[in-house]
C-alpha positions in Angstrom: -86.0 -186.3 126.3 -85.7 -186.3 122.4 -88.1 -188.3 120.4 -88.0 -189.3 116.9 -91.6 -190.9 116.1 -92.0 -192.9 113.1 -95.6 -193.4 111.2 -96.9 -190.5 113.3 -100.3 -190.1 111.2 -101.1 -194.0 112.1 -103.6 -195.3 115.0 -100.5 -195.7 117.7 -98.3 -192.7 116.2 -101.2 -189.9 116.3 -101.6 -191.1 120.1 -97.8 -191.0 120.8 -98.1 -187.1 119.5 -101.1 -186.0 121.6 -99.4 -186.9 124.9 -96.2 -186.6 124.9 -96.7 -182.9 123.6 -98.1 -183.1 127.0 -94.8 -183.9 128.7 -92.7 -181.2 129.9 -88.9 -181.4 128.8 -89.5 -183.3 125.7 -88.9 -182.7 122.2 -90.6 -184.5 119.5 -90.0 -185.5 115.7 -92.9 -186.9 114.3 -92.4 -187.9 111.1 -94.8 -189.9 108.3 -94.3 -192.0 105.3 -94.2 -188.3 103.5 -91.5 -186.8 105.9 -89.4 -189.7 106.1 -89.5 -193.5 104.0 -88.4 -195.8 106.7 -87.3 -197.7 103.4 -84.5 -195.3 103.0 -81.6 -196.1 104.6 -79.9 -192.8 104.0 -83.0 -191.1 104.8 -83.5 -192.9 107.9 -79.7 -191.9 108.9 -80.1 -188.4 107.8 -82.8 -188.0 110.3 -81.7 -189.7 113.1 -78.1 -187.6 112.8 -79.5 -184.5 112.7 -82.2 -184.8 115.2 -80.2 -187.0 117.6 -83.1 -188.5 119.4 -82.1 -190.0 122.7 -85.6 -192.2 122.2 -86.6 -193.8 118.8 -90.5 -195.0 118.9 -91.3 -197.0 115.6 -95.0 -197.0 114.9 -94.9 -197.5 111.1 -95.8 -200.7 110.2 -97.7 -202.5 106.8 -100.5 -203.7 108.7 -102.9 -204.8 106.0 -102.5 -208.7 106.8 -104.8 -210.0 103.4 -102.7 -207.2 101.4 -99.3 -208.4 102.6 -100.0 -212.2 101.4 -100.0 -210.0 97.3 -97.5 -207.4 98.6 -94.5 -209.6 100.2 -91.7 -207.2 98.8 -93.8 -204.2 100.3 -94.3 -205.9 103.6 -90.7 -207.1 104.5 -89.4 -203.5 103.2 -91.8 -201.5 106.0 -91.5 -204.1 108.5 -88.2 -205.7 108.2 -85.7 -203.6 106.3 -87.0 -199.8 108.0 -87.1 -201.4 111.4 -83.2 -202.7 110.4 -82.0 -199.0 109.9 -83.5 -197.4 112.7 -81.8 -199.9 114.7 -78.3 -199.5 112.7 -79.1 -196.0 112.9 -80.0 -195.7 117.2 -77.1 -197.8 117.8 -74.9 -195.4 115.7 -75.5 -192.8 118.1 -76.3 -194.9 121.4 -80.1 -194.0 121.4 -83.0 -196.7 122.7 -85.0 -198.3 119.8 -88.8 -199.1 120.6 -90.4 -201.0 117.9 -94.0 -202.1 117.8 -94.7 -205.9 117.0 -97.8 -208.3 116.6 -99.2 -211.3 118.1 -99.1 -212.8 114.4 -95.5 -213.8 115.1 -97.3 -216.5 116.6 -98.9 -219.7 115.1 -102.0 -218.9 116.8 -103.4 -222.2 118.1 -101.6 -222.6 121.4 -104.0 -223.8 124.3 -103.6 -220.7 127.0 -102.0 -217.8 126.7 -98.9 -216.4 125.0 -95.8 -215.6 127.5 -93.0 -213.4 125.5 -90.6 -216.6 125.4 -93.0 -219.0 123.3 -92.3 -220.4 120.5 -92.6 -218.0 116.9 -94.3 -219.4 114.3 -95.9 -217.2 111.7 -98.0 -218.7 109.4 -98.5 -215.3 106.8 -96.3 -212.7 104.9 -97.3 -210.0 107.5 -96.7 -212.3 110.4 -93.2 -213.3 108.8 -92.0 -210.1 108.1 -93.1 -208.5 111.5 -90.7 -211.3 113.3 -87.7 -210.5 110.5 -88.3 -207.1 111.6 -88.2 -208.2 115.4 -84.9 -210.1 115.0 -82.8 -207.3 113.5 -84.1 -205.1 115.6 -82.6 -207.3 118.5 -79.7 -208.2 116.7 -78.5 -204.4 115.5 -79.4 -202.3 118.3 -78.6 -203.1 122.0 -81.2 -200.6 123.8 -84.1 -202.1 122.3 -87.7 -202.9 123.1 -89.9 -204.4 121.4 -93.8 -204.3 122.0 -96.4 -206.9 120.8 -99.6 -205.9 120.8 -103.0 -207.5 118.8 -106.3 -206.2 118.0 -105.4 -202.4 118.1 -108.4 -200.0 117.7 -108.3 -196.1 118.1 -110.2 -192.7 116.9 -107.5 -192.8 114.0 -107.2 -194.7 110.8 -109.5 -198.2 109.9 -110.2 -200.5 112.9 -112.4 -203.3 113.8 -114.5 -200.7 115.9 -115.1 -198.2 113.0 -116.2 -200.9 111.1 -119.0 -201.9 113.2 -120.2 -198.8 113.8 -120.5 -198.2 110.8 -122.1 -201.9 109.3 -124.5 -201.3 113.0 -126.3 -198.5 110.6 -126.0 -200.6 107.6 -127.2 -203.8 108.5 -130.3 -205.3 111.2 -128.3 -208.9 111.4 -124.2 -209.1 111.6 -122.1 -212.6 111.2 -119.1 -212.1 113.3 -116.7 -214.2 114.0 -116.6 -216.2 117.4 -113.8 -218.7 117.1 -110.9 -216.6 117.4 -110.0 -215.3 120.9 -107.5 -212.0 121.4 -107.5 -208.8 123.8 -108.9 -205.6 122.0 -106.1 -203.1 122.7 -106.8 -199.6 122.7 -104.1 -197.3 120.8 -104.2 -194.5 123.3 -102.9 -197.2 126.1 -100.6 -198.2 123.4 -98.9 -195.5 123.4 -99.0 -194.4 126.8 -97.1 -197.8 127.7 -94.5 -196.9 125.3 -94.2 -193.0 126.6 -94.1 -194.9 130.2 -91.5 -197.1 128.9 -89.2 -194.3 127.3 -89.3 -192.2 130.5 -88.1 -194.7 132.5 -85.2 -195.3 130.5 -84.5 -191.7 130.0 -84.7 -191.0 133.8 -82.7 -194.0 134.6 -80.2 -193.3 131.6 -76.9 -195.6 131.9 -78.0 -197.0 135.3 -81.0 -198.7 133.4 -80.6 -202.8 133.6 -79.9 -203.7 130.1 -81.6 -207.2 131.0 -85.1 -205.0 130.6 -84.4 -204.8 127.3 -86.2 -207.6 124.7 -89.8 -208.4 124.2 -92.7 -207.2 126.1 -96.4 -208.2 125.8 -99.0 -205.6 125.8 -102.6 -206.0 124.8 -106.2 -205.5 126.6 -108.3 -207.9 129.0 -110.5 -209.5 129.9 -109.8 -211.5 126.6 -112.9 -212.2 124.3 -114.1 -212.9 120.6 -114.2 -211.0 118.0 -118.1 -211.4 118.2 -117.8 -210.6 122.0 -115.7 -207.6 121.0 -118.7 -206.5 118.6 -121.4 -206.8 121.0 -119.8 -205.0 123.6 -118.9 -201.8 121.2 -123.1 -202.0 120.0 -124.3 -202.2 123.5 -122.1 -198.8 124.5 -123.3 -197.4 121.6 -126.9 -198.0 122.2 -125.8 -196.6 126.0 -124.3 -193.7 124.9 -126.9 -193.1 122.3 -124.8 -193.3 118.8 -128.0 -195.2 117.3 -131.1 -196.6 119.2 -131.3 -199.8 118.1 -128.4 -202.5 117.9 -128.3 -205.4 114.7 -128.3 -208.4 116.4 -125.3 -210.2 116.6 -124.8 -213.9 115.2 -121.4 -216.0 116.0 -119.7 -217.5 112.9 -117.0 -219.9 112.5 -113.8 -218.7 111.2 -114.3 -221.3 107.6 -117.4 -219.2 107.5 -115.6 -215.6 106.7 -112.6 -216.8 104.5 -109.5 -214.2 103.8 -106.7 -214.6 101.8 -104.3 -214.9 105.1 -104.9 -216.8 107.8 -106.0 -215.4 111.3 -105.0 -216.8 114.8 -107.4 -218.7 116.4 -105.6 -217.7 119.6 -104.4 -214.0 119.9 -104.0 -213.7 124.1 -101.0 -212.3 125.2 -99.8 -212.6 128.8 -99.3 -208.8 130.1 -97.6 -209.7 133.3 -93.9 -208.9 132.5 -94.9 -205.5 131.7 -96.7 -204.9 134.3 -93.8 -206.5 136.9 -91.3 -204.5 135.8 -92.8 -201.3 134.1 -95.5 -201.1 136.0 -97.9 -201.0 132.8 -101.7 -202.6 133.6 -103.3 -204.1 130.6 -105.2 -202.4 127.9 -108.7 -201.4 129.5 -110.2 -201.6 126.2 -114.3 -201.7 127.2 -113.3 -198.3 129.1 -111.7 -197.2 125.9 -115.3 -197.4 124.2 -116.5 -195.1 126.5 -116.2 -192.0 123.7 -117.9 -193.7 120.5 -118.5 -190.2 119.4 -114.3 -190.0 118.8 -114.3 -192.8 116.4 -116.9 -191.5 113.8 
């Protein structure tokens, strides 16, 4: 198995590395924003031509959603128009495109949960240009999978769990947000879904169903607040004794913490396609926190 990853330094991309240089009878191309500008279509060809990966794994993303609202032209070229030439650039040479995608495609305020074939409706610039990005993925490259995810956290880059670890040693007293709902998904499982993923199409080669291809769902449970996900990360930290005492945690409505985009009220993602037909169990993100250490 040849892979080309894409935004290899990122939460999901420096996962993807670790383990599949793990896995026997695989070679990898991690690349970047230094080693290769997704935004460059004769770049992106370039690399793909003379690495001929079998397996394309797109983890590069502009992921900075209040950003994105002052940095439209930026957003759509990382998540729409590099998405758009790896997918010209797999088909050219018959490889499988797997492109990471975001529950913000979403309007957010659906009562339940979010199956794959709901309804899109973004309601940001980062939102917006993650679905272009989705479509011509779908609509250039015929192996293609694409993976939403929400809520990602990881020992790399800036998360949600970084953040409170560090404000817990700050602060005695945190307003956290308790009106918006979502599964915390750990990068590490991110990645190993898409490494489960890209074997099983490798293995099963031309006698994979194409009907597996399209959208897939894949975040963490049991689902919770963002002020749920905050208490659980100070109470393992207490446990595992990153700082003695915990700041105690107040509940906030969203109109309370204002930002520049707007944020889903509503972020659950049903898992169950991927795990009927892959196999993949959703994100066990409170295991996940069992290493705080990692993430300072």
């Amino acid at each position: 198995m040849k892979v080309l990853i894409t935004g290899s330094n990122g939460q999901v991309g420096s996962c993807l590395v670790k383990q599949l240089q793990t896995c026997p009878n695989t070679e990898i191309l991690a690349v970047d924003r230094n080693e290769l500008d997704i935004t460059s279509q004769l770049d992106v060809i370039k690399a793909v031509n003379e690495f001929k990966p079998n397996i394309i794994i797109n983890a590069a993303a502009h992921t900075a959603v209040d950003k994105a609202e002052s940095e439209g032209e930026l957003s759509y070229a990382i998540n729409r128009d590099g998405p758009l030439y790896l997918a010209q650039a797999a088909e050219n040479i018959g490889a499988t495109l797997l492109h990471i995608s975001t529950d913000y495609v979403f309007s957010g305020d659906k009562d339940g949960i979010y199956v794959e074939t709901d309804k899109v409706d973004p309601q940001g610039v980062y939102g917006k240009s993650k679905l272009a990005g989705e479509q011509v993925v779908l609509d250039n490259c015929t192996r293609a999978i694409i993976l939403r995810t929400a809520w990602v956290f990881g020992e790399e880059g800036n998360n949600f769990v970084k953040t409170m670890l560090r404000l817990a040693q700050q602060r005695d007293e945190l307003g956290i947000v308790a009106d918006q709902f979502g599964g915390p998904t750990y990068a590490g499982d991110i990645a190993a879904a898409l490494i489960t993923i890209a074997k099983t199409i490798n293995v099963q080669g031309e006698n994979f169903d194409s009907s597996k291809y399209g959208i897939y769902h894949f975040s963490g449970l049991p689902h919770t607040s963002w002020c749920g996900f905050a208490q659980m990360i100070f109470d393992k930290a207490v446990e595992q004794k990153v700082f003695n005492q915990a700041p105690l945690v107040k509940g906030i409505k969203t109109e309370d913490y204002p930002t520049p985009a707007k944020r889903p009220t509503n972020s659950k993602l049903d898992t169950k396609r991927i795990t009927n037909i892959f196999g993949i169990q959703a994100s066990d993100w409170q295991s996940a926190l069992n290493q705080l250490t990692d993430y300072q």
